[in-house]
N, C-alpha and C positions, 0 to 999 in steps of 0.2 A: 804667411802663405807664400809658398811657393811658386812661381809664375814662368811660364818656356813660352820662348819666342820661337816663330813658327820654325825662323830656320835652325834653330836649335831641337825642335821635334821630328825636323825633315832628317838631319843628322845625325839621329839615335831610331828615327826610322830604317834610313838605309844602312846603319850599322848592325842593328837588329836584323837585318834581311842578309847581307854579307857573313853574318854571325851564322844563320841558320842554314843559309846554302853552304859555305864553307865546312861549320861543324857537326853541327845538328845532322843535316840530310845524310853526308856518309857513315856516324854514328847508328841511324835509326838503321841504313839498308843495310849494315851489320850485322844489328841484331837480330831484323827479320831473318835475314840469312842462315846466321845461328841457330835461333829456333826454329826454323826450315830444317833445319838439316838434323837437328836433334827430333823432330816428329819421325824425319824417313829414317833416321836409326832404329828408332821403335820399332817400324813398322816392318822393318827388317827381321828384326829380331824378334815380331812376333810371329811371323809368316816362315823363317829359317826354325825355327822350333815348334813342329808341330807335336811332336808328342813329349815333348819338356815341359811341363808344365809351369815350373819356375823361371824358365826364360820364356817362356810368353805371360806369362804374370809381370814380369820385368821389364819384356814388351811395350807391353797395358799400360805400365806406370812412367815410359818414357813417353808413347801417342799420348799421353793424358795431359803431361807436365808440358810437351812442344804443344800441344793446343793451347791450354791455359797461356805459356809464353805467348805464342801468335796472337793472342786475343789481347794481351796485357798491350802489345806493340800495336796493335791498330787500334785500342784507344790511344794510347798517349800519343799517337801522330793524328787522330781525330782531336784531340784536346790542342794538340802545337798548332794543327792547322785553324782549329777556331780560334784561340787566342790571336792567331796575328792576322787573319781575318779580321776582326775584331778592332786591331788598331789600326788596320791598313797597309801592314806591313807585304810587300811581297814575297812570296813563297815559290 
């Protein structure tokens, strides 16, 4: 059995917290940004082609994929932030 002394959990607590402010946080606002930005291309490109039908079908399939992305990124920053809730880590 494995056993950590506190100030050894205090030390991989605040490593974990430097870890996710450091890499985690700029990462995540990334990718939201990313998938931000790939919804309003859709949305461009469906509203720019109104009587194309295959570029507003193309549209449709880019608002679809940038929601689905946006949706993917705020779970997994609802999943980060309960996990380190969870141990006490700050965020």
């Amino acid at each position: 059995m494995l056993l950590v002394s506190t100030a050894e959990a205090s030390a991989i607590s605040e490593l974990m917290g430097r870890v996710n402010q450091a890499v985690l946080g700029p990462i995540m606002q990334l990718l939201f940004a990313l998938a931000f930005i790939y919804f309003l291309y859709g949305v461009l490109k469906y509203f720019l082609n109104p009587l194309d039908t295959e570029g507003r079908a193309d549209g449709r399939q880019h608002v679809m994929w940038g929601l689905i992305g946006l949706f993917i990124m705020f779970s997994v920053y609802g999943i980060i932030r309960l996990v380190l809730s969870t141990f006490g880590i700050p965020y």
